[in-house]
Wavefront OBJ file of the C-alpha trace (Angstrom):
o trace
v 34.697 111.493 72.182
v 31.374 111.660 70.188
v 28.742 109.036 70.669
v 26.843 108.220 67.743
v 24.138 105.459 66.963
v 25.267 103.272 63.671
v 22.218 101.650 61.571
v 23.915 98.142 60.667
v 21.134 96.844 58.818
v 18.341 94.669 59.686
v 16.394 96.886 61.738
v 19.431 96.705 64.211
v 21.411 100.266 65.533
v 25.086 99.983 67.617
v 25.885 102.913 69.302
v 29.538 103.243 70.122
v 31.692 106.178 70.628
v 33.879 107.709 67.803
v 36.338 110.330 67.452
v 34.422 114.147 66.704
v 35.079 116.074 63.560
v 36.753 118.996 64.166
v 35.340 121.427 61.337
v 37.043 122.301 58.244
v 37.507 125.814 56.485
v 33.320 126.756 56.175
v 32.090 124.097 58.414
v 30.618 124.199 61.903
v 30.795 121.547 64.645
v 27.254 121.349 66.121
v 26.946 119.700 69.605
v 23.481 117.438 69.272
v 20.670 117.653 71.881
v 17.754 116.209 69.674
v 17.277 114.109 67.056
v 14.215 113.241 65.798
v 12.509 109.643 64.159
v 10.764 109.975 61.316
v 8.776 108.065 58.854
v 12.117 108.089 56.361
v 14.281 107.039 58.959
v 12.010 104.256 59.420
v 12.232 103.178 55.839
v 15.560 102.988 56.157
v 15.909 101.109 59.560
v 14.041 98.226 57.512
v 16.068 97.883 54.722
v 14.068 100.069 52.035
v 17.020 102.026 51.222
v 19.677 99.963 51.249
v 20.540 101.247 47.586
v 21.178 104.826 49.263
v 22.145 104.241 52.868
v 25.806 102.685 53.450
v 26.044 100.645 56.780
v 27.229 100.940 59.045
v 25.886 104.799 58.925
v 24.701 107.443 61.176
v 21.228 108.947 59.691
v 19.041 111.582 60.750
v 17.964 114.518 59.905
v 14.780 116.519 62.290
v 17.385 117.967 64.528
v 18.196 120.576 67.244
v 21.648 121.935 69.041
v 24.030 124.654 69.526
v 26.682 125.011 67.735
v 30.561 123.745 69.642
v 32.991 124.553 67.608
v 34.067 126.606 63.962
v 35.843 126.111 61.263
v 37.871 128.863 59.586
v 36.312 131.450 57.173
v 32.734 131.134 59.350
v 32.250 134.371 60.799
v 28.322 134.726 61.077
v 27.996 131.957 63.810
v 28.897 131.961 67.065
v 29.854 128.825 69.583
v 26.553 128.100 71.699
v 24.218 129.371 69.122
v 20.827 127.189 69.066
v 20.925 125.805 65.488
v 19.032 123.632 63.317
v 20.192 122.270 59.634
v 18.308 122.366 56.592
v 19.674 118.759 55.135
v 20.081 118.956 51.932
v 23.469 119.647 49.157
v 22.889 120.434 46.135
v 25.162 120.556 43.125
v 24.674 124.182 41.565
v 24.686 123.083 37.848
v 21.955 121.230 36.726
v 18.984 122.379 35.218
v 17.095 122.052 38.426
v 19.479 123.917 39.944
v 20.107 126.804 36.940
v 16.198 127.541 36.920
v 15.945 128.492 40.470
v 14.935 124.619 41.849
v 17.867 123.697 44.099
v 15.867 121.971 46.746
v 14.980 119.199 43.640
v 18.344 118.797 42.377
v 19.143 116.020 40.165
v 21.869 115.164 42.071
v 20.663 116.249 45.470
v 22.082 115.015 48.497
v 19.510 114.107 51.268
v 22.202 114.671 54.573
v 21.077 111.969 56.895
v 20.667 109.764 54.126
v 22.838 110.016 51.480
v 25.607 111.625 53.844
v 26.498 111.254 57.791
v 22.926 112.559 60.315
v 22.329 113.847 63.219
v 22.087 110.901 65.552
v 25.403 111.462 67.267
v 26.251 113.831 69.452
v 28.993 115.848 67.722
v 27.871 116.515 64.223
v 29.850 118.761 61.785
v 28.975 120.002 59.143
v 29.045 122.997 56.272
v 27.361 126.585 58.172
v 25.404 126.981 54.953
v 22.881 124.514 56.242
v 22.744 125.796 59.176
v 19.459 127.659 60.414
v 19.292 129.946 63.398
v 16.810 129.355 65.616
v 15.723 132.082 68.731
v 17.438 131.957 72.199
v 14.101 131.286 74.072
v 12.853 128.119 71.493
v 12.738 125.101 73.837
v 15.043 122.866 71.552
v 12.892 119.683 72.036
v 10.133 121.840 70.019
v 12.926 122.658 67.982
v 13.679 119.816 66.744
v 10.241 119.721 64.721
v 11.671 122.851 62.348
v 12.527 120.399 59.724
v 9.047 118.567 59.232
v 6.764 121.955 59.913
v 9.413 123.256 57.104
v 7.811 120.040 54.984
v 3.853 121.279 55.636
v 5.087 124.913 55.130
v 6.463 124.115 51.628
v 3.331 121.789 51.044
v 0.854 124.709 51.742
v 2.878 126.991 50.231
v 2.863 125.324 47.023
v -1.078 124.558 47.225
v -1.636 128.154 47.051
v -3.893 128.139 49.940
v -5.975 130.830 50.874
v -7.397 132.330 53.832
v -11.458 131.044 54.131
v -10.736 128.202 52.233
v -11.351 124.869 53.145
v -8.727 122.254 52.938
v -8.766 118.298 53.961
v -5.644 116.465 54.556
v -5.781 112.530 54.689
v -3.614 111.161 57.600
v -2.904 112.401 60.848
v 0.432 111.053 60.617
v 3.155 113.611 61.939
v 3.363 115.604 58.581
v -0.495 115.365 57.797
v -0.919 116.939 61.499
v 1.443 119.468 61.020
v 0.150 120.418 57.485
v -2.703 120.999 59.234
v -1.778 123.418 62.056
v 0.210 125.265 59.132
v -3.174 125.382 57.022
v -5.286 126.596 59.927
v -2.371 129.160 61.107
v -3.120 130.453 57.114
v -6.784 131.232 57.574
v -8.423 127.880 56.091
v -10.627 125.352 57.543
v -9.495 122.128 57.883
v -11.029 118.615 58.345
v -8.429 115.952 58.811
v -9.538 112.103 57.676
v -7.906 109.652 59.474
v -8.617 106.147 60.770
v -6.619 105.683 63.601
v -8.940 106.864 66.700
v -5.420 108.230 68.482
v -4.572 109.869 65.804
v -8.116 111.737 65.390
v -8.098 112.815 68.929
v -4.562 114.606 68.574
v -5.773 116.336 65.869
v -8.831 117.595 67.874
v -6.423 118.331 70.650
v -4.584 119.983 68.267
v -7.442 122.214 67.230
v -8.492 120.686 63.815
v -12.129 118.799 62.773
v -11.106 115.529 62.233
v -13.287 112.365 60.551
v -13.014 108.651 60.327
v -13.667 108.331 56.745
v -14.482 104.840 57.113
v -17.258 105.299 59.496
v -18.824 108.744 58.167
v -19.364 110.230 54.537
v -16.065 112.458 54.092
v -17.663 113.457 50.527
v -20.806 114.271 52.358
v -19.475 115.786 55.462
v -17.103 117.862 52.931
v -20.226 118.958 50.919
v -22.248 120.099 53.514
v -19.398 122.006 54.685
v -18.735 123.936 51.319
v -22.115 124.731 50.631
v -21.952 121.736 47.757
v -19.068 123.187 46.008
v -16.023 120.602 47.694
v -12.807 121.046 49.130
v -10.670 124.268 47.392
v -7.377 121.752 48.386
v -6.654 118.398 49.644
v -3.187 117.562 50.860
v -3.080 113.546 50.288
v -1.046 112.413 53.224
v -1.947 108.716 53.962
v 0.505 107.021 51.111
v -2.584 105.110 50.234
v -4.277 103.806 46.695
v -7.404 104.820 48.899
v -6.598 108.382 49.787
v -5.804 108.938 46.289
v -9.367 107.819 44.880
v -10.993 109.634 47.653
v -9.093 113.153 47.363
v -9.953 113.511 43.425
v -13.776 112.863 45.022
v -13.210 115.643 47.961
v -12.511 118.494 45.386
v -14.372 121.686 44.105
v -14.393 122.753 40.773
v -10.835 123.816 39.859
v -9.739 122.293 42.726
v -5.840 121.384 43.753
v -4.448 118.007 44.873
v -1.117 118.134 46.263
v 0.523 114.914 46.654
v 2.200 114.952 49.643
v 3.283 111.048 50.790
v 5.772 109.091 49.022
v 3.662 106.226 46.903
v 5.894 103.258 46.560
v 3.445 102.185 43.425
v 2.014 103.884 41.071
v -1.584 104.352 41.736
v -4.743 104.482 39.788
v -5.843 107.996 39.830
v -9.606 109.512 38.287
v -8.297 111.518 34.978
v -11.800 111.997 34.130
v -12.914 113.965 37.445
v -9.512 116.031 36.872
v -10.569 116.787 33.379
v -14.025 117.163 34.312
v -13.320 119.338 37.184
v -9.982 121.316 35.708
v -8.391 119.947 38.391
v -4.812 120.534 39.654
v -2.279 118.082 41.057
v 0.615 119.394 42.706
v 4.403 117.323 43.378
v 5.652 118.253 46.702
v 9.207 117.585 47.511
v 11.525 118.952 50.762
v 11.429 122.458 51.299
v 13.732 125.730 50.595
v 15.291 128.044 52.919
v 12.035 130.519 53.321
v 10.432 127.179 54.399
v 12.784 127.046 57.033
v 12.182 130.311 58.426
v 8.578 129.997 58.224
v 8.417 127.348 59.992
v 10.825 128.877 62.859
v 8.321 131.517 63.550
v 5.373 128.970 63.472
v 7.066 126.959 65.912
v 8.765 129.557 67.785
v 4.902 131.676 68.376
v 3.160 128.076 68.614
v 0.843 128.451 65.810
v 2.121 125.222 65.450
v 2.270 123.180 68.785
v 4.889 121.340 68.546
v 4.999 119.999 72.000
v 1.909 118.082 71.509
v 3.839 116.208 69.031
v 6.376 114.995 71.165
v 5.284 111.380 72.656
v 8.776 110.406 74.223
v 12.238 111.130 74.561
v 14.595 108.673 74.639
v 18.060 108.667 75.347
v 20.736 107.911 72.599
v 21.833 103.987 73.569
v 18.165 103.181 73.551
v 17.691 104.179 69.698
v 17.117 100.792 68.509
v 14.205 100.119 71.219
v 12.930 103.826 70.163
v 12.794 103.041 66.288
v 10.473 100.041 67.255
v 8.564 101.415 69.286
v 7.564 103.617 66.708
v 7.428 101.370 63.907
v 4.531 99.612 66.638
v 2.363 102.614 66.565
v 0.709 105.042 69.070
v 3.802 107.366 68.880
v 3.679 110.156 66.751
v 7.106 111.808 67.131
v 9.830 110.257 68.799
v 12.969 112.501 69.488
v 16.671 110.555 70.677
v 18.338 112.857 73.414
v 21.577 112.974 71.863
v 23.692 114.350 74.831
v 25.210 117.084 73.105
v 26.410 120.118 75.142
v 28.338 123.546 75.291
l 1 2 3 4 5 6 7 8 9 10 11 12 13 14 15 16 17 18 19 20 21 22 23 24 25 26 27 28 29 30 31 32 33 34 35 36 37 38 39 40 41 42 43 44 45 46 47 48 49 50 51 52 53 54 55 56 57 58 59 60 61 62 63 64 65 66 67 68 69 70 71 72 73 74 75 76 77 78 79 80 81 82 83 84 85 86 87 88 89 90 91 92 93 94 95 96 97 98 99 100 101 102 103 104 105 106 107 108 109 110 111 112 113 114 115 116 117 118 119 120 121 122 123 124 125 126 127 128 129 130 131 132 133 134 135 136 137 138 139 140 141 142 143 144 145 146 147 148 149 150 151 152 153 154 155 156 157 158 159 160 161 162 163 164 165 166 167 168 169 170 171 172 173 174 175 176 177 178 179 180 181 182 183 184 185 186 187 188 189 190 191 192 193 194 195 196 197 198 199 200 201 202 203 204 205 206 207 208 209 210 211 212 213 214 215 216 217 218 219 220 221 222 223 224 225 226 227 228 229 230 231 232 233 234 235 236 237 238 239 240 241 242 243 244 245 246 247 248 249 250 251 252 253 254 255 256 257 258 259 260 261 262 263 264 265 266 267 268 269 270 271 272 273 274 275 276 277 278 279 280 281 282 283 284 285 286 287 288 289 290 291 292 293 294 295 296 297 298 299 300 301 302 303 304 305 306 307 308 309 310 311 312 313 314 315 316 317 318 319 320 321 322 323 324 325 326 327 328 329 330 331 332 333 334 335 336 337 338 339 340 341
């Protein structure tokens, strides 16, 4: 039997037991330890993507477990292999996917969203999502592959240098863990966030961090450039405020990568950009060297993604775990799915 947690709509989960998938011809049945909560899986637990999520469904998608079971034609896995998945489908033949771009199909499928996740304990699906990961990773810190893969890609695309400075603008999970992937680069990072719990993490995590409502960010960034500004800032806060304040942060030829999802479209300064040659950069997912990026970082601890953890919960208690998130003073909240060898 597989026990799986079912999002029925209206912030409400039913877990219930089901029969497992056996895996099909180049599929792979994983057995589930972790699953992790994030801030899309919150969306979706209150409604805000209805249009893509079908209840009752099983989402997820921050996940860690060994593989139980393969399908035919696999032969580069091996039962009890320590696995994560990199979540997404893509369809091969658009022009996304023709220039090189897979990750930002135009018909991409988002597993965990758009397909069956992770929050079950018997999961199958194709092998070529699947990710290795190394014997010795603890798969609790495993589970956190998926969102470092999100700050890898984000630095990755900001071009980021060693000795430069970057700020990112909320400490939220992904701002945090931009940040330990900027510092493990060679930058210098200041993290702006308002939350006090938040800002000590990120000290705790190793990174100067500033309430930008209480100090001078602009100023504090100055000072700290020599006058020149911040070489990137990773806008991570989702807010119409971040967004006025990063174009402010930035040095000459500065880049702005845009990192949360805006539900509006914001007023942005097209005058400092043009003033400035500014850059802003679209962030989206991740690719495969992402992935295995962000395996070493997590596997050496350049990122420390214990830290991260603030509970584990076991799988019947999802629906308590998904508000006590959406409360606050959790960052990362992973669901002990049970899964086994």
């Amino acid at each position: 039997m597989n026990r799986s947690a079912h999002y029925v709509g209206d912030q409400r989960f039913v877990v219930e037991d089901t029969r497992a998938v056996p895996p099909g011809p180049g599929e792979v049945r994983i057995a589930v330890t972790y699953t992790g909560i994030c801030g899309t899986d919150l969306h979706v637990a209150h409604g805000a993507m209805d249009h893509r999520v079908h209840v009752p469904a099983v989402i997820g998608h921050e996940m860690s477990g060994r593989i139980a079971e393969i399908g035919p034609g696999v032969t580069d896995r091996r039962v009890g292999e320590p696995v994560t998945v990199m979540p997404l489908d893509w369809c091969g033949r658009c022009p996304a996917c023709r220039a090189g771009h897979q990750h930002i199909c135009h018909r991409l499928t988002f597993i965990g969203i758009d397909s069956p996740g992770a929050m079950q304990r018997s999961w199958t699906v194709p092998a070529r999502i699947v990710v290795p990961l190394p014997d010795d990773l603890p798969l609790a810190e495993a589970a956190l592959v998926e969102p470092t893969a999100v700050a890898v890609h984000d630095v990755r695309r900001s071009r980021l240098a060693a000795g430069e400075h970057a700020v990112v603008i909320g400490a939220g999970p992904v701002g945090l863990l931009i940040g330990a992937v900027a510092r493990a680069a060679g930058a210098t990072v200041t993290v702006l966030e308002i939350d006090p719990r938040r800002r000590a993490l990120a000290v705790d995590l190793g990174l100067s961090a500033v309430d930008p409502v209480a100090a001078d960010p602009v100023g504090l960034v100055q000072e700290a450039t020599g006058g020149a500004g911040a070489d990137v800032v990773f806008e991570a806060s989702g807010s119409a405020t971040g967004v006025r304040l990063a174009t402010d942060l930035l040095a000459v030829r500065g880049r702005l990568v845009v990192v949360a999802i805006h539900p509006t479209p914001r007023e942005v300064d097209l005058h400092r950009i043009f003033w400035r040659e500014l850059e802003v950069i679209g962030v989206r997912v991740y690719q495969r060297e992402d992935y295995a990026e962000a395996v070493r970082l997590v596997h050496r601890r350049e990122v420390p993604a214990a830290r991260l953890i603030s509970r584990i919960v076991p799988l019947d208690d999802v629906t308590e775990a998904f508000r006590a998130l959406a409360a606050g003073g959790d960052v990362k909240v992973l669901v002990d799915c049970g899964g086994g060898v």
